[in-house]
Z-matrix of the N, CA and C atoms (Angstrom, degrees):
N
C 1 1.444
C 2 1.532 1 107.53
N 3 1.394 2 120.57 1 154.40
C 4 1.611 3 112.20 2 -151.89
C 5 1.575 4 93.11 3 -120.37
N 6 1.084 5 117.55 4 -48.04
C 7 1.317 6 120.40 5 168.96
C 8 1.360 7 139.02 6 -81.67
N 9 1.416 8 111.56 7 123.89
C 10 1.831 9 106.55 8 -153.72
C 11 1.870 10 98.63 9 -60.16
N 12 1.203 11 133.59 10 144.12
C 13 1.333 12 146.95 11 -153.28
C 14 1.681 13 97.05 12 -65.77
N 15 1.849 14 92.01 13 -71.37
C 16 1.733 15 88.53 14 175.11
C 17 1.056 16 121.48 15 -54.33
N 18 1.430 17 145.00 16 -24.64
C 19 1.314 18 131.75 17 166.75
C 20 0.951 19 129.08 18 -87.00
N 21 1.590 20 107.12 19 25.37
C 22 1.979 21 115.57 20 -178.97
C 23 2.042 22 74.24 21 -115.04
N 24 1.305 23 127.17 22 -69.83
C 25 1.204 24 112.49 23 -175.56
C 26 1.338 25 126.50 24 -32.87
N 27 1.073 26 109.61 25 -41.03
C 28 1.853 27 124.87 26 -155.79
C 29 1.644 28 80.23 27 -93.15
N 30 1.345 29 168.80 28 -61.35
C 31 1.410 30 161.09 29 150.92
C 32 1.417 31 103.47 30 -26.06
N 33 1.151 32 143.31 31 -66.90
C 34 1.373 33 144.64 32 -177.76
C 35 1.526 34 114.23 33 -52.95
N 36 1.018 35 131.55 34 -73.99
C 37 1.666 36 140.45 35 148.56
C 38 1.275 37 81.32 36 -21.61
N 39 1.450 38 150.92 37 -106.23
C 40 1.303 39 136.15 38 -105.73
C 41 1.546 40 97.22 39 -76.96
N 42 1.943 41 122.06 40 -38.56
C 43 1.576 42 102.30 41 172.47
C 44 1.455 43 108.48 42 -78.31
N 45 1.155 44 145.78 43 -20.19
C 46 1.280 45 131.13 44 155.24
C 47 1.694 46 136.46 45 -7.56
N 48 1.969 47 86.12 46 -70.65
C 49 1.165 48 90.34 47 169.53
C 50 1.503 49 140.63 48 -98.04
N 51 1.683 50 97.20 49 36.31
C 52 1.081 51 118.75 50 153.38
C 53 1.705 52 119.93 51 -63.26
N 54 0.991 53 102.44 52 -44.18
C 55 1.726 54 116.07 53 -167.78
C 56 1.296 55 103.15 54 -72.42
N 57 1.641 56 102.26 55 150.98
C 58 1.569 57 109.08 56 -163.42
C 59 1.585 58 102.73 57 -88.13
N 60 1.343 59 125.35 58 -14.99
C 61 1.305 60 131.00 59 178.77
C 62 1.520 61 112.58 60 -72.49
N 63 1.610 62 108.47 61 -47.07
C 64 1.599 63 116.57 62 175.53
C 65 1.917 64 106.87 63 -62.81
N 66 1.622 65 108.96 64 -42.15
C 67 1.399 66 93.01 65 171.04
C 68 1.716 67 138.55 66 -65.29
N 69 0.748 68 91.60 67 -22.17
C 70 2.180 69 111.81 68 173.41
C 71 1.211 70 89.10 69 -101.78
N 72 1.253 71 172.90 70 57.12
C 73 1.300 72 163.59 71 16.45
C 74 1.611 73 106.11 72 19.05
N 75 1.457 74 108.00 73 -84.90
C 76 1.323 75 99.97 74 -171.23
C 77 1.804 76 107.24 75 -105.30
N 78 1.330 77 91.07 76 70.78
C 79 1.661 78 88.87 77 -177.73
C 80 2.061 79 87.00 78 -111.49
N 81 1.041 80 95.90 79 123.41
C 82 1.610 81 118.73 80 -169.35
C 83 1.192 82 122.97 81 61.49
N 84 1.524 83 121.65 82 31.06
C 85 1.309 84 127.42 83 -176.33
C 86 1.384 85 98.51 84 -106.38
N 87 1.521 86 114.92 85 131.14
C 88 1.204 87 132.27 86 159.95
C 89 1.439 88 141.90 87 -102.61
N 90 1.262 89 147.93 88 36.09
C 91 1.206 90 144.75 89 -132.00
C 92 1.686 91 106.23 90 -115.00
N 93 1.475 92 100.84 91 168.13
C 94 1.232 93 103.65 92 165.18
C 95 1.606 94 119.37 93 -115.52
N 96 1.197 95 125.81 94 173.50
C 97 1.269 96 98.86 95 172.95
C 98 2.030 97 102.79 96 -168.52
N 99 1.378 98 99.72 97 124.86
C 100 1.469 99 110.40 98 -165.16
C 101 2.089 100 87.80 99 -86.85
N 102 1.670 101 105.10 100 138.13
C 103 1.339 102 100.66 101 160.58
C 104 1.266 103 90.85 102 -135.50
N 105 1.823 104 102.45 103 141.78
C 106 1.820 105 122.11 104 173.20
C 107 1.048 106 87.49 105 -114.12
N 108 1.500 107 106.85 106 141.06
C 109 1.384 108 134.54 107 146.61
C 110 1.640 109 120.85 108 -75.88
N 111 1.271 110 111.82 109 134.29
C 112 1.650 111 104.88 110 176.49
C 113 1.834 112 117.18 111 -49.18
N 114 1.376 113 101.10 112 -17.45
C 115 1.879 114 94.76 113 -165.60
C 116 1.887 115 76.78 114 -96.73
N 117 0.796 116 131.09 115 -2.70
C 118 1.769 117 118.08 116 165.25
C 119 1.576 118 112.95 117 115.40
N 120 1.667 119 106.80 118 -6.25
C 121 1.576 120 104.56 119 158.55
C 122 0.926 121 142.26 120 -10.81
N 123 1.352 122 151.94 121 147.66
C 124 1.587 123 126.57 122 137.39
C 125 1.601 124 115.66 123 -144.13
N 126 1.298 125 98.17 124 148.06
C 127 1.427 126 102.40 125 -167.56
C 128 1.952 127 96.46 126 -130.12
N 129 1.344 128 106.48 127 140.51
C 130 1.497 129 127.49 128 163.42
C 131 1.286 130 136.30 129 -62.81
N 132 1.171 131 161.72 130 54.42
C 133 1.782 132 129.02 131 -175.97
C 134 1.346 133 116.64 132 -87.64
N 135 1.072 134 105.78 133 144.62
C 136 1.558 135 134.37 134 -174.78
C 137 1.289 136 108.16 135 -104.52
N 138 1.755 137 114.22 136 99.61
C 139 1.713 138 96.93 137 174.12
C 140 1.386 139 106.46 138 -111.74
N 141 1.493 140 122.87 139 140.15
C 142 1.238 141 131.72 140 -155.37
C 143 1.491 142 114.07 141 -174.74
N 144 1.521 143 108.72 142 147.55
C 145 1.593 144 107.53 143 -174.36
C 146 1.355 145 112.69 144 33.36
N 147 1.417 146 133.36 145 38.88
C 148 1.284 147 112.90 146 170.72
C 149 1.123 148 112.83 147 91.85
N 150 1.466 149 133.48 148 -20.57
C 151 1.726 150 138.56 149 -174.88
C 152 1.547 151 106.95 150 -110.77
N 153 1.162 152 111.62 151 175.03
C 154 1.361 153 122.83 152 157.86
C 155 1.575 154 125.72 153 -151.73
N 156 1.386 155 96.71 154 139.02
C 157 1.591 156 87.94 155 -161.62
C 158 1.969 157 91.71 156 -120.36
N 159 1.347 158 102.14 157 146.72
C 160 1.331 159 111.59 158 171.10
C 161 1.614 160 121.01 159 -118.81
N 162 1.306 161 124.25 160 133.85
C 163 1.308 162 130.97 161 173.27
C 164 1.190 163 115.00 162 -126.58
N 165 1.760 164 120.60 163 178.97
C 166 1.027 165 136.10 164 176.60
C 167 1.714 166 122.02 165 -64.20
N 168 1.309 167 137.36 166 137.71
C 169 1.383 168 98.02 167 153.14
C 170 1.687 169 96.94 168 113.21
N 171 1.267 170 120.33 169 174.06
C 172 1.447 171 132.18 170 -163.41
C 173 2.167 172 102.70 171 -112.67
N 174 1.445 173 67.76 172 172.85
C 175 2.107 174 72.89 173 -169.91
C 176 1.566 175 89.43 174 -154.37
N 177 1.213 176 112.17 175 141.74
C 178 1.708 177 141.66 176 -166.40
C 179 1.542 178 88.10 177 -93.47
N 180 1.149 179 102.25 178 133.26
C 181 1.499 180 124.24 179 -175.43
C 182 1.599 181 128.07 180 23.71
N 183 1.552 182 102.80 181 73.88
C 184 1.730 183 111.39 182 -165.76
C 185 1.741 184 99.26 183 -77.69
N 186 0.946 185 119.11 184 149.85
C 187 1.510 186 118.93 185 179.20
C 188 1.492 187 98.17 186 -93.24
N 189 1.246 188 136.82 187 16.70
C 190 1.331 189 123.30 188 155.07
C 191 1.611 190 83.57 189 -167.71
N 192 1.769 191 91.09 190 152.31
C 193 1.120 192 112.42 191 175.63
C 194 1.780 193 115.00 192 -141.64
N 195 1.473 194 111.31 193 137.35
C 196 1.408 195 124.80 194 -157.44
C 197 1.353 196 90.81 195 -121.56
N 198 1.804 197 113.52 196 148.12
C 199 1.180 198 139.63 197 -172.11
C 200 1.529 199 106.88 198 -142.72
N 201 1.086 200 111.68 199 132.05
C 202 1.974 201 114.34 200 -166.66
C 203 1.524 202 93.48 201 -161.20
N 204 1.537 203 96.56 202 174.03
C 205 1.560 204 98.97 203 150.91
C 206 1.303 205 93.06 204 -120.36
N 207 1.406 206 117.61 205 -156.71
C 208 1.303 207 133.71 206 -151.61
C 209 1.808 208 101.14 207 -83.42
N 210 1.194 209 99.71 208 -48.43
C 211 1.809 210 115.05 209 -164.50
C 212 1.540 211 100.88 210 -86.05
N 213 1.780 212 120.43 211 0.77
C 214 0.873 213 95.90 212 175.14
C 215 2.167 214 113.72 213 -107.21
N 216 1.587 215 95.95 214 -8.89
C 217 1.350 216 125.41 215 161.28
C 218 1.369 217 117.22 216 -62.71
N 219 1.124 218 126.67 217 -51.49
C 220 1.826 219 144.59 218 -163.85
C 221 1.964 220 86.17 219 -74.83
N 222 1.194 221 93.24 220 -30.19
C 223 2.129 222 88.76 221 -160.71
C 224 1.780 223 83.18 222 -81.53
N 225 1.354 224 123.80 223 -49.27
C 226 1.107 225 127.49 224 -169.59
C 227 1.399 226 123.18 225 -39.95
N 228 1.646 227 96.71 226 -55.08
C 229 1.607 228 125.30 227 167.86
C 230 1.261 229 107.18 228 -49.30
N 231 1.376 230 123.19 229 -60.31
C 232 1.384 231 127.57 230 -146.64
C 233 1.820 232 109.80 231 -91.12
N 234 1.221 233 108.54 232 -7.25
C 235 1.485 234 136.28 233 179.97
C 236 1.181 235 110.03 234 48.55
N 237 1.353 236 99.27 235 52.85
C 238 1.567 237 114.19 236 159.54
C 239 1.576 238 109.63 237 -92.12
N 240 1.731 239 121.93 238 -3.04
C 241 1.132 240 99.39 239 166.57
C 242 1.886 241 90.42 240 -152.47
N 243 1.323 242 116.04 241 172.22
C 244 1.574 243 115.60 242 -168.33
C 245 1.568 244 95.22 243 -105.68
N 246 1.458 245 112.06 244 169.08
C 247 1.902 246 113.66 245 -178.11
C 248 1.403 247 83.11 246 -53.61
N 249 1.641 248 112.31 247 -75.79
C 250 1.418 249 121.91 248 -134.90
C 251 1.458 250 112.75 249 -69.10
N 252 1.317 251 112.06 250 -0.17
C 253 1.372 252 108.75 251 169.41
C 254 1.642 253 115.49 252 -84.53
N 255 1.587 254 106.01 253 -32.75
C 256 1.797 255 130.25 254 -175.98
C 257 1.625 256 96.24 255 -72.61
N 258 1.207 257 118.83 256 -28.46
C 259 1.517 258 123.41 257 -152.88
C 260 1.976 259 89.43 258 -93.29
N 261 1.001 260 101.06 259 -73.68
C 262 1.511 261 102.88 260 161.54
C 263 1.745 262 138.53 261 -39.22
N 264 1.257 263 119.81 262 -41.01
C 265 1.857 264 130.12 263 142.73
C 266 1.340 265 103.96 264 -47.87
N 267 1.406 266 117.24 265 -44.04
C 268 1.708 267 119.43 266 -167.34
C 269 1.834 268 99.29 267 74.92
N 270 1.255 269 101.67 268 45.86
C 271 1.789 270 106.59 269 143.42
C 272 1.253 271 99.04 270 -89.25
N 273 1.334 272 155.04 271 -68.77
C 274 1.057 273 154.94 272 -117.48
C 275 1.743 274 94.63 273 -131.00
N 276 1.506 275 117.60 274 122.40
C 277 0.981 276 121.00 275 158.95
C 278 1.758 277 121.31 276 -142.25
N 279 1.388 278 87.80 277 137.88
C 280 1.607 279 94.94 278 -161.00
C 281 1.592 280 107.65 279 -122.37
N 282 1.367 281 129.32 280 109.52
C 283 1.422 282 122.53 281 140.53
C 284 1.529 283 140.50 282 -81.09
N 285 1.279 284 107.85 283 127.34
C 286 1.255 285 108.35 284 -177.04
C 287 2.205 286 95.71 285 -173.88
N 288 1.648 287 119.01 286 -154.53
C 289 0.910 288 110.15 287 -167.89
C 290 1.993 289 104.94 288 -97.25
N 291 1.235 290 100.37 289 152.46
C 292 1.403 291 96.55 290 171.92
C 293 1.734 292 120.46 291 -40.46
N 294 1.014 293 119.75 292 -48.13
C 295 1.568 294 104.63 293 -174.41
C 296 1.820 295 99.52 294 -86.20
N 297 1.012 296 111.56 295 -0.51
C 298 1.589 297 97.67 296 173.97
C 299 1.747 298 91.63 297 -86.54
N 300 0.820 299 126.58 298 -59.10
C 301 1.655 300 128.36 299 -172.58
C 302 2.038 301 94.47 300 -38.69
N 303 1.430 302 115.38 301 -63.20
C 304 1.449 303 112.42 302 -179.74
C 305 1.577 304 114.70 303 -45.07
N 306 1.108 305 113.53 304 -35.96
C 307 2.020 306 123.90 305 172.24
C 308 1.343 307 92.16 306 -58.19
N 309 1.413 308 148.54 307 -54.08
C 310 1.481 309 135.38 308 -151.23
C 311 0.783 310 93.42 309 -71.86
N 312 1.513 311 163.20 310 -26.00
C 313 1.935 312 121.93 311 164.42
C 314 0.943 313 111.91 312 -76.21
N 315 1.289 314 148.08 313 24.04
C 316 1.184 315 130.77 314 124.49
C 317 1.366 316 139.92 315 -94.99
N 318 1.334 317 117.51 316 12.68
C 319 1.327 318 108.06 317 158.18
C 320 1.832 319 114.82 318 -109.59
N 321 1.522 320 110.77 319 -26.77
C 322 1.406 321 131.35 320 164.36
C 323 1.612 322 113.98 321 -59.74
């Protein structure tokens, strides 16, 4: 893979929230959200004020938590494939609350 992962997320998120759909999306949404990678990764998002920020690394009590491998994140990012299609194959599995699961096409 050629491009370091977090910096395909953290580029993707940033045109994301360009779009007027992703902004009324997370207009008063706050969440956290733990993502594992199958090789044992982990990555953070922070949704807040309207932004979201992603880091390296784990977070103490995320209100949803995402499970992928790598190729199935990079496709996610790159929208070569949609959640609910990844979520449905069962690449992508996510706990957290029903309308937080409906928010993930817009940041995926």
């Amino acid at each position: 893979m050629t491009q370091d992962l977090l910096e395909l997320m953290r580029e993707k998120i940033a045109t994301g929230l360009e779009r007027e759909k992703t902004k009324e999306a997370l207009e008063g949404w706050e969440r956290k959200a733990l993502l594992t990678l199958k090789d044992g990764r982990q990555y953070h998002f922070l949704v807040a004020n309207n932004t979201i920020q992603v880091n390296e690394g784990a977070l103490d009590n995320p209100d949803m938590r995402i499970e992928a491998s790598e190729e199935t994140i990079r496709k996610l990012f790159l929208e070569e494939m949609g959640a609910t299609a990844a979520i449905l194959k069962r690449k992508l599995k996510v706990k957290g609350s029903t309308s937080d699961l409906m928010k993930l096409k817009y940041i995926f």
